[in-house]
N, C-alpha and C positions, 0 to 999 in steps of 0.2 A: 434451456432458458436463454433469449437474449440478451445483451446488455441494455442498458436503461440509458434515458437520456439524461448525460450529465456523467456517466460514468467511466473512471479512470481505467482505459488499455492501456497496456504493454505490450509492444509489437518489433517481434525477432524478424530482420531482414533473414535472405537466405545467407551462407558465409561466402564471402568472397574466396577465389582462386590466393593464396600465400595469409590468408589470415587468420590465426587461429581459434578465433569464434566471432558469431556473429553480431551485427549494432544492437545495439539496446533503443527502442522508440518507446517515447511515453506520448499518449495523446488523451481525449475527453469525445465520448460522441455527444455529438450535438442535433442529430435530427435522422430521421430513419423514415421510409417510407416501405410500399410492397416489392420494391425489388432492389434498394440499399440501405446504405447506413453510409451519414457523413460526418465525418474526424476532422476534426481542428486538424490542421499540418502539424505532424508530429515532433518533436521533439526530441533530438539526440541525447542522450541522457550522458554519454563522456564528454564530449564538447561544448554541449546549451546550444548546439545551431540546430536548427530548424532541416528538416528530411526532404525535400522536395520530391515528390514520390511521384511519376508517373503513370501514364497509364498504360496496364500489362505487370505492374509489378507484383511480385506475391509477398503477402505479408501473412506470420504467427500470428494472432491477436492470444493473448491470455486477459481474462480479467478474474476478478472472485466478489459474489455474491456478500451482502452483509453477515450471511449466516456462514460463511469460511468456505465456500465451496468454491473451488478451480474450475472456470470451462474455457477452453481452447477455440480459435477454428483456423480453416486457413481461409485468404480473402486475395481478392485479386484488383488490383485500384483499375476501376473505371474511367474518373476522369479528375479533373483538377480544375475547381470550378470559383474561378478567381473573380468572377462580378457580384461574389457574394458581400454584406459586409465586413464578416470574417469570411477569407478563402476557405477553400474542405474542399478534403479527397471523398472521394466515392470510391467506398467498397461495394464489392454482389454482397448479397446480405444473404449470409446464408441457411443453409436449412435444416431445420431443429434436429435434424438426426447427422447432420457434419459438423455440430459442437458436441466434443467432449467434456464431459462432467465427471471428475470425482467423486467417486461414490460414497469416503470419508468426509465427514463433518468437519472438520479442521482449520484452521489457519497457519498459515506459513510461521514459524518463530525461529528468531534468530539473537544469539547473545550480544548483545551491544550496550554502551556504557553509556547511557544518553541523560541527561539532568533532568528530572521531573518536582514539580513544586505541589506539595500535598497539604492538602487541607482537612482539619476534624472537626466538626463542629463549624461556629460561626469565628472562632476567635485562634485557634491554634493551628499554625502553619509551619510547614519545616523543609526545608531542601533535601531529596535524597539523588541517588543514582540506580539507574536500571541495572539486573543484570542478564534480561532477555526482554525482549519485545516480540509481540504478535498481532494478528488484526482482532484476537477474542481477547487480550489484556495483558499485564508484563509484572513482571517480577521486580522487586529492590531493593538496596540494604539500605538500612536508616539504623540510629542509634536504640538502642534499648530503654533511653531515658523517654520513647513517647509512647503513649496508653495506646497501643495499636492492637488488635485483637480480630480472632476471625469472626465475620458475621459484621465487622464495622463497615458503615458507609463510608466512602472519602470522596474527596473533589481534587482532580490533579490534573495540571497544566503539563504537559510534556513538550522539551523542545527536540525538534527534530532536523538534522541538518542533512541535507541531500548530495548527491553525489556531483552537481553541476554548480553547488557553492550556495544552493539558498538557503534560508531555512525557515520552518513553518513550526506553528504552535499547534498540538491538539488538545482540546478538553473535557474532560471526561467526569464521569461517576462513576464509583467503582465498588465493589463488594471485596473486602479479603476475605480469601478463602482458605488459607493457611499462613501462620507463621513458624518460621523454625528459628532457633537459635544460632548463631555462628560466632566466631572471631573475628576481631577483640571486639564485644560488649556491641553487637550490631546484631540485628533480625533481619534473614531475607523473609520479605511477603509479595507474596501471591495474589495479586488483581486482578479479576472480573470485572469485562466495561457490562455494566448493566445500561448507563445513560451518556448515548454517544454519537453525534452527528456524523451520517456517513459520509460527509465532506471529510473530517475528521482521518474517520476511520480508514478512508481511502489513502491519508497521510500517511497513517502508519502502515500497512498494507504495499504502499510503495516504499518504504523505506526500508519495510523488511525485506521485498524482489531484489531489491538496487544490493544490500549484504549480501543475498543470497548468492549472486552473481559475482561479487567478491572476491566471496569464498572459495568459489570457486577455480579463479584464477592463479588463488595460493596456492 
């Protein structure tokens, strides 16, 4: 399956000679035809400067579907087509059988502490914290003192701060699917986004790449 237009890459340079992993690029395609695909100039995700990528270079692309699914490919930049109104690079676009797909349903999740604002009903709202996030929905403790139950709808605001210092709001609808009891006097629950703009979604999805990447270097 290809990416769509509008949809957020992640694209691993190769490693450089003395460096012990490779850059991190985030980009957006923005228009595709039968023999490429054109990216916004990518975006370095440790420094916020911009990739200037020529042509010859080989770039990872990873993205993931709404439904959680990873597909990979590798792509080699064409050209650099600067009289556009936004400049873009030109990848070869490649061919349904040189993307890799996960065969697992999934979403990437990772435990992170991020502040989310929930909503019950039209009138009751309460500040909690995360204590994982994914691109299919995140977990939280809140106090015990709110009527929170599995099978409830909720409306929650998540802020999400990125690795190059910005930060972005997502907002959702959500199903709890479970509550467990914990310590002192707090419930972790279990959120399913049932109602979720894949603008959004792609928020959290990159937020969770960018920890994963982290973690890694721990």
């Amino acid at each position: 399956m290809l990416p769509k237009i509008n949809q957020t890459m992640f694209i691993q340079l190769p490693r450089e000679s003395g460096t012990e992993q490779a850059s991190l690029l985030r980009s957006r395609l923005a228009d595709m035809d039968e023999a490429s695909l054109y990216i916004e100039i990518p975006l370095e995700e440790k420094t916020g400067r911009y990739h200037r990528a020529q042509p010859g270079d080989e770039f990872r692309v990873t993205y993931y579907t709404t439904e959680g699914v990873k597909h990979e490919f590798k792509a080699t930049v064409q050209n650099f087509l600067k009289e556009e109104t936004v400049p873009l690079v030109e990848l070869r676009k490649p061919k349904q059988e040189e993307i890799t797909r996960e065969q697992r349903r999934n979403f990437l999740r990772v435990e992170a502490q991020l502040e989310v604002a929930v909503r019950i009903g039209d009138k009751m709202r309460f500040l909690a914290l995360t204590e994982d996030v994914g691109g299919g929905g995140i977990s939280l403790r809140c106090e015990r003192k709110w009527p929170i139950q599995p099978n409830l709808r909720v409306n929650c605001w998540l802020l999400i701060p990125f690795r190059s210092g910005s930060i972005a709001h997502a907002q959702f609808e959500g199903d709890v699917i479970r509550v467990a009891e914990t310590e002192p006097n707090h419930y972790i629950v279990m959120i399913r986004f049932v109602n979720i703009a894949e603008s959004d979604q792609q928020k959290v999805i990159r937020y969770c790449f960018e920890r994963q990447l982290d973690f890694r270097k721990e």
